[in-house]
C-alpha positions as CSV (number, residue, x, y, z in Angstrom):
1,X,121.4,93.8,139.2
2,X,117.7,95.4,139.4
3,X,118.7,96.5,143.0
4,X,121.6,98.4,142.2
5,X,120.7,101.5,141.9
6,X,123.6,103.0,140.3
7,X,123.9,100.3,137.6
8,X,119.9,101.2,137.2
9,X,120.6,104.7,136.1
10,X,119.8,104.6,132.6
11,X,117.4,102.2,132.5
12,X,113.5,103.4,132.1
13,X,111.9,100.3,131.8
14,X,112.6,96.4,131.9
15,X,110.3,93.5,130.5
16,X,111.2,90.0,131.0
17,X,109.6,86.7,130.1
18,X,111.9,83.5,131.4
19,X,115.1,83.7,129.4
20,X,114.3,86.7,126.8
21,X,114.6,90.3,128.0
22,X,113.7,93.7,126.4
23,X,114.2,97.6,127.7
24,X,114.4,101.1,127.1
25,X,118.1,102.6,128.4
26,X,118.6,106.4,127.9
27,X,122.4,106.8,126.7
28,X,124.6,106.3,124.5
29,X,125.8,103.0,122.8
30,X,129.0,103.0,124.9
31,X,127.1,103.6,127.7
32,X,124.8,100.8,126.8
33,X,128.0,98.6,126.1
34,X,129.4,99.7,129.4
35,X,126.0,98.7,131.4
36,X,126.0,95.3,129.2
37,X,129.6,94.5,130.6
38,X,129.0,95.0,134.1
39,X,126.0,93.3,134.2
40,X,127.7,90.3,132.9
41,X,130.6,91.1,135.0
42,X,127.9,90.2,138.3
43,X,126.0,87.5,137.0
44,X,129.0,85.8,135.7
45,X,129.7,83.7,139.4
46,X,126.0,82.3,138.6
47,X,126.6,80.9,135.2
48,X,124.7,83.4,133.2
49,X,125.9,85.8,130.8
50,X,124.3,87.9,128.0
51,X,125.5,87.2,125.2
52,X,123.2,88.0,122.7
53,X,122.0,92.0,122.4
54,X,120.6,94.0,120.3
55,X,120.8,98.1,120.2
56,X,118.4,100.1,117.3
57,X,118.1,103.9,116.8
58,X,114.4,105.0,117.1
59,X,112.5,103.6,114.1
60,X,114.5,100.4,113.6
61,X,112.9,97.5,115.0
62,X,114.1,95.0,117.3
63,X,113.0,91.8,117.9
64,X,111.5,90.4,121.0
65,X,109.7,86.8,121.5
66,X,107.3,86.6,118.9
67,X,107.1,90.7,118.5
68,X,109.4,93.2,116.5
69,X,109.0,96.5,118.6
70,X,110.6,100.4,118.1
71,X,109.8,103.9,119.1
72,X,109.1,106.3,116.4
73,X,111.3,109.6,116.6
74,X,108.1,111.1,118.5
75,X,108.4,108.0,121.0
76,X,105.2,106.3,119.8
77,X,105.3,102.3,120.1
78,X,105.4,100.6,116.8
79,X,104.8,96.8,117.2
80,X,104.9,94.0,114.3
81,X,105.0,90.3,114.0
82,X,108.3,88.9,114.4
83,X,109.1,85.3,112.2
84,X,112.7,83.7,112.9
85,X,114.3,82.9,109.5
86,X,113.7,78.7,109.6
87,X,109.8,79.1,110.2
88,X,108.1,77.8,106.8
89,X,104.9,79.6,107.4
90,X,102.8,76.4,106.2
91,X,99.9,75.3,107.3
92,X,97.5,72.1,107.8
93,X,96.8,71.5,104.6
94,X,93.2,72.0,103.1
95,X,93.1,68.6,101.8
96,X,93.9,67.2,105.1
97,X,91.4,64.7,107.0
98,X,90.1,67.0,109.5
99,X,86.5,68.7,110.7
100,X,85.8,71.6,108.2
101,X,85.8,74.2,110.9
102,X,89.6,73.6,111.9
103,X,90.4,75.2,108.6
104,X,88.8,78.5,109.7
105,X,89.5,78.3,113.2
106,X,93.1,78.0,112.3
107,X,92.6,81.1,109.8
108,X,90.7,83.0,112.0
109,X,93.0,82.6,115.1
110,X,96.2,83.0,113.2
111,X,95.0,86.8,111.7
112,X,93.9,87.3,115.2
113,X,97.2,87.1,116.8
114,X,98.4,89.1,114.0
115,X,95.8,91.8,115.1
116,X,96.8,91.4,118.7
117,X,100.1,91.9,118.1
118,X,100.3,94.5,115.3
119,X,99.3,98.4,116.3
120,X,99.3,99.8,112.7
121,X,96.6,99.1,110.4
122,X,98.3,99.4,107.6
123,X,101.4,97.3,108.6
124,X,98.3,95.0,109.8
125,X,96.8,94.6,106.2
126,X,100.2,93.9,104.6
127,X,100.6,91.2,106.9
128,X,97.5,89.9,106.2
129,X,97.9,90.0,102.9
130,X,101.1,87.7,102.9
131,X,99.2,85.3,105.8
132,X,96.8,84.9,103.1
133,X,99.4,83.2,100.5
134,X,100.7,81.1,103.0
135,X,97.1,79.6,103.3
136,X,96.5,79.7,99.8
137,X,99.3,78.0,99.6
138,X,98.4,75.3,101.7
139,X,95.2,75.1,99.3
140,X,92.7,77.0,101.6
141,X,89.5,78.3,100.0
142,X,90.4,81.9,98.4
143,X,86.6,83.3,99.6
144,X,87.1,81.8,103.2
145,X,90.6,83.0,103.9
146,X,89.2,86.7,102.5
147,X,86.3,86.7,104.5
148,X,87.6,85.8,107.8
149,X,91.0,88.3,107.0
150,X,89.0,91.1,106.1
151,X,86.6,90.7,109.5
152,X,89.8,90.3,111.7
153,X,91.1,93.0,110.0
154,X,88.2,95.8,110.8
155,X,88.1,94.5,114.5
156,X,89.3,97.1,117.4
157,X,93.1,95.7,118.3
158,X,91.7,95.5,122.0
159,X,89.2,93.6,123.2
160,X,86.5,95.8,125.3
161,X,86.1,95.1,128.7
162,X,82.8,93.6,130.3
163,X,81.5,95.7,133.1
164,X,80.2,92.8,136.1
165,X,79.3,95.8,138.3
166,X,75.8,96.9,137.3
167,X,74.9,92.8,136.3
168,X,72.3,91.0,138.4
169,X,73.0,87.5,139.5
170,X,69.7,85.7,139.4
């Protein structure tokens, strides 16, 4: 299919990861419908088909892996956290028999991912906001799960890289 460079047209750009797949195509729907068909028209003698796709208009998101991704009408990125309907949202449970710091790590590293993942600070903090009940929910310390949201929440998305060129090896 990805050598074909005719069916390949309309197609700007192509991410996979194992069994989920996400792209840009330039054209229209029925085009799009077209392209879908004869892809699974040549993958069909191997057992595969597509059979579940998605098509937005710029500004409505769509849903990839763990992400909800568009493009703005100017073509920017927008990204947010994507949560299938059956997932609870709970959490170990404050109470629970376990080492203090596993409450905060699991806190900490959940906003993280949210801050990873999310490129609009204000889209961020509602998130945040609604991870917070789901740990005060799960009876979490109101000033712990504030604190550690609010330092995740002023951090840079992207973590800065470490220049090895100019360090000395003793």
């Amino acid at each position: 299919v990805y050598e074909n460079e005719e069916l390949m047209t309309n197609i700007k750009s192509v991410k996979r990861y194992i069994d989920d797949g996400s792209g840009v195509f330039s054209g229209t729907k029925r085009q799009f419908a077209e392209f879908i068909n004869t892809v699974n028209d040549r993958i069909s003698p191997y057992g595969l088909n597509i059979d579940e796709h998605t098509i937005a208009d710029p500004g409505q998101f769509v849903a990839f892996l763990d992400i909800q991704f568009c493009f703005s009408e100017d073509g920017d990125l927008m990204t947010d956290l994507y949560v299938k309907e059956p997932d609870s949202r709970s959490y170990l449970y404050y109470g629970s028999s376990h080492p203090r710091h596993t409450f905060s790590s699991i806190v900490y590293s959940t906003s993280l991912r949210l801050r990873r993942i999310i490129n609009n600070d204000n889209r961020l903090k509602t998130r945040l906001n609604e991870l917070k009940e789901c740990f005060l929910s799960a009876n979490y310390p109101q000033k712990m799960v504030d604190n550690i949201t609010t330092k995740v929440g002023s951090m840079e998305r992207r973590l800065r890289s470490h220049n090895t060129s100019n360090s000395s090896i003793l």
